[in-house]
C-alpha positions as CSV (number, residue, x, y, z in Angstrom):
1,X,-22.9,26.8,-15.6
2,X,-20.1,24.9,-17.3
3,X,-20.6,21.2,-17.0
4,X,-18.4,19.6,-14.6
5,X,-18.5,16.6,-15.6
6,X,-17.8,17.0,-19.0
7,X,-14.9,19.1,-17.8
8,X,-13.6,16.1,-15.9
9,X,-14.2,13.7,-19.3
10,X,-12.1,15.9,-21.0
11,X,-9.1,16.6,-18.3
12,X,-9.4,12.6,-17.9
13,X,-8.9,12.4,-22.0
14,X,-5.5,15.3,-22.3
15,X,-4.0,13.8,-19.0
16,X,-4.9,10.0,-20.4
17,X,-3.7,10.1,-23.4
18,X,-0.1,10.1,-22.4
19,X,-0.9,8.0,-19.6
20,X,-3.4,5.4,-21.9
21,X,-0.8,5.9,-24.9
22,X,2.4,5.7,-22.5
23,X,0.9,2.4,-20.8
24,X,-0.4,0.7,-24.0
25,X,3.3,1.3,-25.8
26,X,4.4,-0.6,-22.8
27,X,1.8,-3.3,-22.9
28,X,3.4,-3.7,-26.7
29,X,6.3,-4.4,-25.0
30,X,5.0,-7.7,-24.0
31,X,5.3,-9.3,-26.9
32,X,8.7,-8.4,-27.4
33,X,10.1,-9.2,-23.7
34,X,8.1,-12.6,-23.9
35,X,9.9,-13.6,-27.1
36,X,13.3,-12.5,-26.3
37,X,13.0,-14.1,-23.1
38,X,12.2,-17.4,-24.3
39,X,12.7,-18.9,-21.1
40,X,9.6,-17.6,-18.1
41,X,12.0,-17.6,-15.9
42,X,13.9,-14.1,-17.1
43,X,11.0,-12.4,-17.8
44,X,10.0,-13.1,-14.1
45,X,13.3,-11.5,-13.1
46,X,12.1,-8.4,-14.5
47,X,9.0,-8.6,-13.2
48,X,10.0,-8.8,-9.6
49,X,12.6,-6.0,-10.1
50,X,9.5,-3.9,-10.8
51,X,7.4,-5.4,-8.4
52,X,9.8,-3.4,-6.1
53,X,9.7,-0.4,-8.0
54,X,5.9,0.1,-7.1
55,X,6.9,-0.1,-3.3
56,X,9.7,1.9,-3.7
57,X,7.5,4.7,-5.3
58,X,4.6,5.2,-2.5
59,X,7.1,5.6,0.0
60,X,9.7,8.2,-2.0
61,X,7.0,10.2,-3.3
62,X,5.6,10.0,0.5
63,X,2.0,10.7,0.1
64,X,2.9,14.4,-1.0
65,X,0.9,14.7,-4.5
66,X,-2.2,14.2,-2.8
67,X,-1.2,16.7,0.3
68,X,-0.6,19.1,-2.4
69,X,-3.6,19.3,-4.1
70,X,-5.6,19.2,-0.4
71,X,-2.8,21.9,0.8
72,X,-3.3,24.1,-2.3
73,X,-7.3,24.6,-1.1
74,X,-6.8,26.6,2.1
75,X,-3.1,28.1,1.9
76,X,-3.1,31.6,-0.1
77,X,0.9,30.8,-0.6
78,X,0.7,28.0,-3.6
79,X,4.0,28.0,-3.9
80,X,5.3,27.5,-0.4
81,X,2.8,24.6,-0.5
82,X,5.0,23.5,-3.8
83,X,7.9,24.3,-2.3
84,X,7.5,22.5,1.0
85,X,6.4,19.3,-0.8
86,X,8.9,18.9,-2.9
87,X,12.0,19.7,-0.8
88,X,10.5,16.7,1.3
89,X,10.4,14.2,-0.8
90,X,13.9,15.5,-2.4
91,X,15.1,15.1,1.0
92,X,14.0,11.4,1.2
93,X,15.0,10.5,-1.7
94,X,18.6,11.8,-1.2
95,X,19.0,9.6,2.2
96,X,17.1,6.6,0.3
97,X,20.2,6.6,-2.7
98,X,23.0,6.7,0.1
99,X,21.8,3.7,1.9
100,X,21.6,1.7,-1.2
101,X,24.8,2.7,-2.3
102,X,26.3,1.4,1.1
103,X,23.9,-1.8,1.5
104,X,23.1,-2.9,-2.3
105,X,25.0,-6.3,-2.0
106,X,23.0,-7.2,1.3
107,X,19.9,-6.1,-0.5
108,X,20.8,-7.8,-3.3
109,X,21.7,-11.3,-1.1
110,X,18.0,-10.8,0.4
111,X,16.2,-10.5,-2.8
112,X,18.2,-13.6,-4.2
113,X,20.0,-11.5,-6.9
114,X,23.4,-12.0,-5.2
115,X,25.3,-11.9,-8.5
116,X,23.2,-8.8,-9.5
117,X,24.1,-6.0,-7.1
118,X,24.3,-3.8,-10.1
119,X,20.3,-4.4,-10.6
120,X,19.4,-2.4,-7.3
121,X,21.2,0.5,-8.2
122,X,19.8,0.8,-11.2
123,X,16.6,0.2,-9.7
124,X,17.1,2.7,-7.0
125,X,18.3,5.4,-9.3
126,X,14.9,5.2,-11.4
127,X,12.6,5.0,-8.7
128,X,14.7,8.4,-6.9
129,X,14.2,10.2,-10.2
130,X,10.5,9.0,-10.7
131,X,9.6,10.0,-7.0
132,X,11.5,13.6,-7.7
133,X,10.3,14.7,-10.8
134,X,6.4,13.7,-9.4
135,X,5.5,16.9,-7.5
136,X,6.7,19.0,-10.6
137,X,4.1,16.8,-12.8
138,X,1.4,17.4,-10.2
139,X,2.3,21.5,-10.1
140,X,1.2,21.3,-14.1
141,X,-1.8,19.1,-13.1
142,X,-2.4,21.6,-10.2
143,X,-2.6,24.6,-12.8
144,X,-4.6,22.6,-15.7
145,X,-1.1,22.3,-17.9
146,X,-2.4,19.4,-19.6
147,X,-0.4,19.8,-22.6
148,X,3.2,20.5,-21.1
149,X,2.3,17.7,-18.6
150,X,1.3,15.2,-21.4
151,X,4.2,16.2,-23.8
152,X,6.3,15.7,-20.9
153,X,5.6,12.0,-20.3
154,X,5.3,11.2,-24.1
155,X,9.0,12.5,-24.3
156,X,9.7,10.3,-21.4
157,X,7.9,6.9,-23.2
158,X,9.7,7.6,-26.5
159,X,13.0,7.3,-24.8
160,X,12.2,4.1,-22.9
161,X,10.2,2.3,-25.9
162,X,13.1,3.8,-28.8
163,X,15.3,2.7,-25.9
164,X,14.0,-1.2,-26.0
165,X,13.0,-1.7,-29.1
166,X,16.9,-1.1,-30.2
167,X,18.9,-3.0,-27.4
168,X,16.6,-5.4,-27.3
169,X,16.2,-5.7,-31.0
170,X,19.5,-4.8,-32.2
171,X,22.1,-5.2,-28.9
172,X,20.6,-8.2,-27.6
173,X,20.7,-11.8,-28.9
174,X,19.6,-14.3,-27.1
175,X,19.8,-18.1,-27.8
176,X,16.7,-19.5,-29.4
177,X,14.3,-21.6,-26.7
178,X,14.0,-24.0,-30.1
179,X,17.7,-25.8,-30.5
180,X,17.1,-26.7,-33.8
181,X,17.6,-22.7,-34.3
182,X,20.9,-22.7,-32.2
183,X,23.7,-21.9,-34.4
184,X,27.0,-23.5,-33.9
185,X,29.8,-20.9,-33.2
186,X,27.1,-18.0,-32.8
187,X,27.8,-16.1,-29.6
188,X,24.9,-15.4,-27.7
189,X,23.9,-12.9,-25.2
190,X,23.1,-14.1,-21.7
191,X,19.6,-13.3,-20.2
192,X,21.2,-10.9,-17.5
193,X,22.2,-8.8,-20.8
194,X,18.6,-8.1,-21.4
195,X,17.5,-7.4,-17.7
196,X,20.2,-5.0,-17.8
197,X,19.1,-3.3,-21.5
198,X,15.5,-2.9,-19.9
199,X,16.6,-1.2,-16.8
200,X,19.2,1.4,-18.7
201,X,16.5,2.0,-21.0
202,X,14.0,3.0,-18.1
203,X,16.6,5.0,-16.3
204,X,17.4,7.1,-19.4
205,X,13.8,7.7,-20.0
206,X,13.1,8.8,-16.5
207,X,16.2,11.4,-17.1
208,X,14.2,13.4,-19.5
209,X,11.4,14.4,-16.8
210,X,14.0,16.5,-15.0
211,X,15.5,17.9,-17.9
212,X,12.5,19.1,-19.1
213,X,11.4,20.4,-15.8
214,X,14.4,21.6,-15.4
215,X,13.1,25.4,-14.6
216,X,11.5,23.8,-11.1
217,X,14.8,22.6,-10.3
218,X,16.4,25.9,-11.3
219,X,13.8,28.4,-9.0
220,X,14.3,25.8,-6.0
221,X,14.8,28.0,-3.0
222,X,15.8,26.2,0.4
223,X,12.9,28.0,2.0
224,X,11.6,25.5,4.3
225,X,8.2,26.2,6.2
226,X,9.0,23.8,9.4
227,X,4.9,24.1,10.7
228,X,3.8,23.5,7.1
229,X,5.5,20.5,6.4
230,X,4.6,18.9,9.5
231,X,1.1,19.8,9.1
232,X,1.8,18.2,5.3
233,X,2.9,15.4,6.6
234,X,1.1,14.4,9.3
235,X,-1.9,14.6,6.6
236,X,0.2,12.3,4.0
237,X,2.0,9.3,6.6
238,X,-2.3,7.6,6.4
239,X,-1.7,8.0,2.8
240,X,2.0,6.5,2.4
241,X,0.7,3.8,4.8
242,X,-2.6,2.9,2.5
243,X,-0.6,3.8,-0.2
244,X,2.2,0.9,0.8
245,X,-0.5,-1.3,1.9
246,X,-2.4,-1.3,-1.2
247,X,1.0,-1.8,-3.3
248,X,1.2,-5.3,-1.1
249,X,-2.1,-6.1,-2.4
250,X,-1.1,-4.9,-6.2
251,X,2.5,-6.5,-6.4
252,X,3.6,-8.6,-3.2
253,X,2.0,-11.7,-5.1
254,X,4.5,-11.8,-7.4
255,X,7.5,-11.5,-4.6
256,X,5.7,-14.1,-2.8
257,X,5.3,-16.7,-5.5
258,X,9.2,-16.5,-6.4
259,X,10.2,-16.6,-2.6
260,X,7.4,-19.2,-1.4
261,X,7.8,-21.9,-4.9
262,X,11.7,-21.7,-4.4
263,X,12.9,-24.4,-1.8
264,X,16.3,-22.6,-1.3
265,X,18.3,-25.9,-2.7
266,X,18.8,-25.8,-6.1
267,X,19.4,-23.4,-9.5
268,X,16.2,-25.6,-10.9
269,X,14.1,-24.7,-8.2
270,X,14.7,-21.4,-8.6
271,X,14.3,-21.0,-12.0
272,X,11.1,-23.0,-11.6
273,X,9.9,-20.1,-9.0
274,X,10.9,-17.5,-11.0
275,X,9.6,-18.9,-14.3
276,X,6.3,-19.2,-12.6
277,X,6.4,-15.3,-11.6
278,X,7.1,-15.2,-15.5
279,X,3.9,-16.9,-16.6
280,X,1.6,-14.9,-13.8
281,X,3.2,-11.1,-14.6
282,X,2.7,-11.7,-18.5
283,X,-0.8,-12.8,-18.2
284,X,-1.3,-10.1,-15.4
285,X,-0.6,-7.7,-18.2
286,X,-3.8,-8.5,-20.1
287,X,-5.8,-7.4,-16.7
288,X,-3.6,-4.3,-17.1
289,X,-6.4,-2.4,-19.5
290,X,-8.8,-1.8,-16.8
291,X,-5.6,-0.1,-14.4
292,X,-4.8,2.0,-17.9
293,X,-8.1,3.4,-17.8
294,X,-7.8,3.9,-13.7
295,X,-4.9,5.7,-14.3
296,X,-5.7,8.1,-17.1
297,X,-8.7,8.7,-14.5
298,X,-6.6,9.2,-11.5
299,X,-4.3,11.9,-13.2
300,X,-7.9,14.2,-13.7
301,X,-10.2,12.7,-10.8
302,X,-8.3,13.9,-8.0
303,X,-7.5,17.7,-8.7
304,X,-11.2,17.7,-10.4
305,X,-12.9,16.4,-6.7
306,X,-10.7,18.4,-4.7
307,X,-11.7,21.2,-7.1
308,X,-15.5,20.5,-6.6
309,X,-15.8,20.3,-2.7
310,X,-17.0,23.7,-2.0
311,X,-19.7,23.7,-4.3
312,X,-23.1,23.3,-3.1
313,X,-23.7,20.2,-5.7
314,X,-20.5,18.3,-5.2
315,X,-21.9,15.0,-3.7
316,X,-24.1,15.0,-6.7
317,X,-21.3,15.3,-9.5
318,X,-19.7,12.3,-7.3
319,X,-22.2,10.5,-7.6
320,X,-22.7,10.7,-11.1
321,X,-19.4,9.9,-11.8
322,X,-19.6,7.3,-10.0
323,X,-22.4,5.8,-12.1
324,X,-20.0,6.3,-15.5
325,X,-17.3,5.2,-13.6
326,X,-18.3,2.0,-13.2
327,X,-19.9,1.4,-16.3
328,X,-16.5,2.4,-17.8
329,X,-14.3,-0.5,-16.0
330,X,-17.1,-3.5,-16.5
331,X,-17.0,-2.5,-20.6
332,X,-13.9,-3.3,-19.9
333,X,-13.6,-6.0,-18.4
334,X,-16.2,-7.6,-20.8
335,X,-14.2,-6.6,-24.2
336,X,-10.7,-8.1,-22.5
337,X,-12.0,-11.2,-21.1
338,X,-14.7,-11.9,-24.1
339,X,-11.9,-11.0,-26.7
340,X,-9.4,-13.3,-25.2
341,X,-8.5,-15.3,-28.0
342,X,-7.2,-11.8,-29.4
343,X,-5.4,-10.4,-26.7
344,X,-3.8,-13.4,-25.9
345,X,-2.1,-12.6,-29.3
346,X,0.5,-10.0,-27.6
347,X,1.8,-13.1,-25.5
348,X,4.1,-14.2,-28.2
349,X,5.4,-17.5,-26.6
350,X,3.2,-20.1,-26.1
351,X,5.2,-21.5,-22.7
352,X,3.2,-18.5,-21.0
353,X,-0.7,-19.0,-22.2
354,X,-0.6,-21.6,-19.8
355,X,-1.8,-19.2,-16.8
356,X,-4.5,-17.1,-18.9
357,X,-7.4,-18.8,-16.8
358,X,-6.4,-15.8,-14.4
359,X,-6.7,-13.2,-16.9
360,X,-11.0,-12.9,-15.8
361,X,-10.2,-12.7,-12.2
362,X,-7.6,-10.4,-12.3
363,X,-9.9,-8.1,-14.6
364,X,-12.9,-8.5,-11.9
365,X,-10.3,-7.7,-9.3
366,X,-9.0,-4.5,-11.0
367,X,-13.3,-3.4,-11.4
368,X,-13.4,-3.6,-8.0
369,X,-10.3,-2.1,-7.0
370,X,-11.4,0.9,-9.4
371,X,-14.7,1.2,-7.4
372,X,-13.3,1.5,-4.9
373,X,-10.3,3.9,-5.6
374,X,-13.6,6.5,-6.9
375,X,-15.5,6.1,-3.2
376,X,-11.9,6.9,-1.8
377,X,-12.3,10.4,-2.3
378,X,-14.5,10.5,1.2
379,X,-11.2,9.9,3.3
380,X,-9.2,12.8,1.2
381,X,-11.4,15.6,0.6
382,X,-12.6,15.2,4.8
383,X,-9.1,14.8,5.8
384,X,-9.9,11.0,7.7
385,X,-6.7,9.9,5.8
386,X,-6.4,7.4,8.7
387,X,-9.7,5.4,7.3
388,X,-7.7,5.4,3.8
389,X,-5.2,3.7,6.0
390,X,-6.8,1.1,7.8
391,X,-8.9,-0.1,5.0
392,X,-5.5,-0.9,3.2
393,X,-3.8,-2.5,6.1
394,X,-6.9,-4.8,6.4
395,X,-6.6,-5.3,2.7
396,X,-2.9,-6.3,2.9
397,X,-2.9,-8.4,6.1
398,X,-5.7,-11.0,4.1
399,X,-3.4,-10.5,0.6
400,X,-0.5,-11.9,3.1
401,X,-2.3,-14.8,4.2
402,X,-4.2,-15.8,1.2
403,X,-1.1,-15.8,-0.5
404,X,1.2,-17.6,2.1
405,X,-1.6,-20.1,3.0
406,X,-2.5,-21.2,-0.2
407,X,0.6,-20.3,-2.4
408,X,2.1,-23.5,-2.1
409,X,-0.8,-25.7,-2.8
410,X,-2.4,-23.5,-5.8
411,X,0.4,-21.3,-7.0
412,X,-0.2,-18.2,-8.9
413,X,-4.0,-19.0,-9.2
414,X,-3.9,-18.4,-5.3
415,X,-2.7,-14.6,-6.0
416,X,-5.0,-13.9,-8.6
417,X,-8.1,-15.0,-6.3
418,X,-6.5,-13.1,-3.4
419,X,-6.6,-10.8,-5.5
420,X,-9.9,-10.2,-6.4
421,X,-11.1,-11.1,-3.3
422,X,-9.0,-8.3,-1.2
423,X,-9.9,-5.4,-3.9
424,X,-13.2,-6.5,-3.3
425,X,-13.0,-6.4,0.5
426,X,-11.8,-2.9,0.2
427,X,-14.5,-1.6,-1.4
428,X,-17.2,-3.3,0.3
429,X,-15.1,-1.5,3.7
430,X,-15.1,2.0,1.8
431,X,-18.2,2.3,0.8
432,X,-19.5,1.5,4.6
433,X,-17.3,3.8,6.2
434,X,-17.9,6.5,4.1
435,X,-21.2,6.5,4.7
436,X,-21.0,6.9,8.2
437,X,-18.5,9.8,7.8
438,X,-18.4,11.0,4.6
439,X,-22.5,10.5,2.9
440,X,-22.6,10.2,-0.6
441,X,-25.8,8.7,-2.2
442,X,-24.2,6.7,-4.7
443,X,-27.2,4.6,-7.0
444,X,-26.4,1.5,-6.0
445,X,-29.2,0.2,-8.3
446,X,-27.4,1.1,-11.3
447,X,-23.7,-0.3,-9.4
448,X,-25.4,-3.6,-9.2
449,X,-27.2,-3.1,-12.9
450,X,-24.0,-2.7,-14.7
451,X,-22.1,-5.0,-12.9
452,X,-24.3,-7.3,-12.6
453,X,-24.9,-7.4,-16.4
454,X,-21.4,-7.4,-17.6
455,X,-21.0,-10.5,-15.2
456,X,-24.0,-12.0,-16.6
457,X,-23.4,-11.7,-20.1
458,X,-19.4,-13.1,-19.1
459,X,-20.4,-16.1,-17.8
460,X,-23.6,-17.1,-21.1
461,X,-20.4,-16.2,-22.7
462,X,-18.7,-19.1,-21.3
463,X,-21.1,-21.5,-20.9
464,X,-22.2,-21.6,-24.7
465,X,-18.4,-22.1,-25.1
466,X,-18.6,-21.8,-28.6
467,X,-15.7,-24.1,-30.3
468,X,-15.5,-22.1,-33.8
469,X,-13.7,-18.8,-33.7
470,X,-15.5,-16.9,-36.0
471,X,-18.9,-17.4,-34.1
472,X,-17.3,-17.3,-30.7
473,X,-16.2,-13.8,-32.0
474,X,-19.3,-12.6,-33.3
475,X,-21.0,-13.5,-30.5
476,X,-19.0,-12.3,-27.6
477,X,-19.1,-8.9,-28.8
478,X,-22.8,-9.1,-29.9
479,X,-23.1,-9.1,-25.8
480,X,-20.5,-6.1,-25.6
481,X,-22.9,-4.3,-27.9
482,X,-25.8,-4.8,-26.7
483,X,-24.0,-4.1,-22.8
484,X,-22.4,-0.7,-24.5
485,X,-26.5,-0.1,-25.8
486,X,-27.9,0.1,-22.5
487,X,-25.4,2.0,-20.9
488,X,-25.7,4.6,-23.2
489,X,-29.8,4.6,-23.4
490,X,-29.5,4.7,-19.2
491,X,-26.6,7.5,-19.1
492,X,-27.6,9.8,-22.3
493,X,-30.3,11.9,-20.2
494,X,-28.4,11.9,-16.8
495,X,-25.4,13.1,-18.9
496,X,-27.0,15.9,-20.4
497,X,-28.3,16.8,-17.1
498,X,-25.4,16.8,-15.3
């Protein structure tokens, strides 16, 4: 018998590679956004804008990958399940792009970009096209395409990084932040130049998923199964409304900082707000690496656990996974947050290092939300979406109030702790739950043993704090050795036994 596991390994290594490679070409884009925009206060214009996107995405796409892949199991007709799915979320999406043609100034005068209207159509035009082309890239992960699906979205990242690097290298000019620099009689380009660069580049990137999936477009047939679809969607609506719910937990911090720190009386105050949504997204990126690694995951988990649950042994396989799972996201979370002094490098401009004392938290907080995106798979594979729902309106409710309460008093280190302390929540809830519905005998021993361990070995880490570099350095990843040691010696048999 072929060993699932590995099998999983490897899907998790062809589908991450363009999602691992795709993400890390656009974590090198921090160091270029972060010295163009000299100023924190443009760079936290972007990061709002795409703040949004993330919302924007769970409700276009509407749930209707994961109904797929749950459909696909009991229909015979795969590509009425296809079919359906995708003429949905078409649907949507067509509706969604009138509206914001009609409204985009009053959205605009909401969001405080009234001088910007031009910034949510561009925004709603990528997020359309995203949502659209998503069901075609699940079909390929759907029939183990790997390849086609990878060389689809590294055509995609190509066109948005060749994209940046030249209008933001070559197009844009913006005013040194040092005015000793400033030349006299040089025309410079205003910030809003660059926002605008960043967000053609992104649209014309998300263009080439279409046109290389152009043959699903081509063989669309208006052959709409009314019963199926509403049996698809009343299985996806708990999923769009966890899935929204957990994108307040991932993103609204950033919305709320801008919208909280700004007084509403002045330019100063804000560019103050924004400036400080600057600081918190570039450091956010460095907790990024652990959501890479979720993501290259996510693309191979959920097919692969769908996959497994008719087989006598599946609750098993979970559970193993489970164990490598999380020793995965605590190495991790040690090699970022032990290696700071490095990573901190691709933060060219020194006006944002002040807000890396969030960067542990944040990593701690993506652990946990990794955790518990694996347990997740109780709610999906028994069809109790509505427990997928619930756990992620509880999760967002406390994000709102930890942020609102404590926001004005602590700033962005009030986010980053309601952070961690909400991803946390959520899997504490998960786990519980699905053991009452949905048993599977996770070894919580070993949970505990490798996060315990890695958090062990963070904080000696700190506490010698170490003043030279080179022996901080040999050090810190002396412990990320010897942590990488035992996890192989406890994994190596249970591996081969899988």
């Amino acid at each position: 018998m072929s060993n699932p596991i590995k099998k999983l390994l490897g899907q998790t290594a062809v589908y991450g590679l363009s999602s691992i490679v795709g993400r890390l070409l656009n974590y090198l884009l921090v160091p270029l956004y972060t010295s163009v925009f000299t100023h924190p206060s443009d760079y936290g214009v972007v990061s709002e804008l795409y703040a949004w996107v993330a919302f924007l995405v769970v409700f276009l796409t509407f749930g209707m990958e994961t109904a797929f892949f749950r459909f696909l199991q009991d229909k015979d007709d795969k590509d009425k399940v296809f079919l359906n799915g995708f003429l949905t979320v078409i649907g949507i999406n067509i509706l969604f792009f009138i509206v914001l043609l009609f409204f985009n100034q009053s959205i605009a005068d909401l969001l405080l970009f009234s001088d910007h209207p031009e910034y949510i159509i561009l925004l709603g035009a990528i997020v359309c096209i995203d949502a659209i082309t998503a069901l075609p890239l699940a079909k390929l992960r759907a029939e183990n395409k790997a390849k086609q699906f990878a060389s689809i979205q590294f055509a995609s990242i190509a066109m948005n990084i060749g994209l940046n690097l030249f209008l933001m290298l070559v197009v844009f000019h913006p005013q040194p932040s040092d005015p000793s620099l400033v030349v006299q009689g040089e025309i410079y380009s205003p910030a809003e130049d660059g926002v605008l660069f960043i967000l053609f580049a992104n649209l014309f990137a998300s263009l080439v998923k279409p046109i290389l999936l152009y043959k699903h477009f081509l063989n669309l047939r208006l052959n709409f199964d009314m019963q199926l679809a509403k049996e698809m969607g009343v299985y996806a609506i708990p999923l769009v409304i966890a899935g929204f719910a957990g994108i307040i937990n991932e993103t609204i911090d950033r919305i709320l900082l801008k919208h909280i720190l700004y007084d509403g009386t002045s330019v100063a105050s804000l560019k103050y707000a924004e400036a400080q949504v600057g600081i918190y997204s570039a450091c956010y990126k460095l907790a990024m690496l652990v959501t890479i690694l979720l993501q290259a995951y996510r693309y191979a988990a959920e097919p692969f656990f769908f996959a497994q649950m008719k087989s006598d042994e599946k609750n098993k396989v979970y559970a193993k996974v489970m164990n490598f799972f999380v020793a995965m996201v605590c190495l991790v979370f040690l090699v970022v947050s032990l290696n700071l002094d490095l990573f901190k490098e691709f933060i060219r401009n020194d006006a944002y290092h002040v807000g890396l004392k969030v960067v542990p938290i944040l990593l701690l907080a993506n652990v946990f939300l990794g955790i518990y995106y694996n347990q997740s798979i109780w709610y999906k594979l028994s069809g109790q979406t509505k427990f997928g729902a619930y756990i992620a309106i509880i999760g967002a409710i406390t994000t709102l109030v930890i942020n609102v309460l404590f926001i004005p008093t602590y700033g962005y280190m009030a986010s980053a702790w309601a952070t961690m302390i909400v991803y946390a929540l959520q899997m504490v809830l998960s786990y519980y739950l699905g053991q009452k519905y949905y048993p599977i005998k996770y070894n919580l021993r070993k949970f505990a043993l490798y996060l315990g361990v890695a958090l062990l070995f963070y904080f000696i880490a700190y506490l010698l704090d170490l003043r030279g570099p080179f022996g901080r350095f040999f050090v810190h990843n002396m412990l990320i050795i010897v942590y990488i040691g035992m996890v192989y010696t406890l994994e190596k048999s249970a591996f081969k036994k899988a």
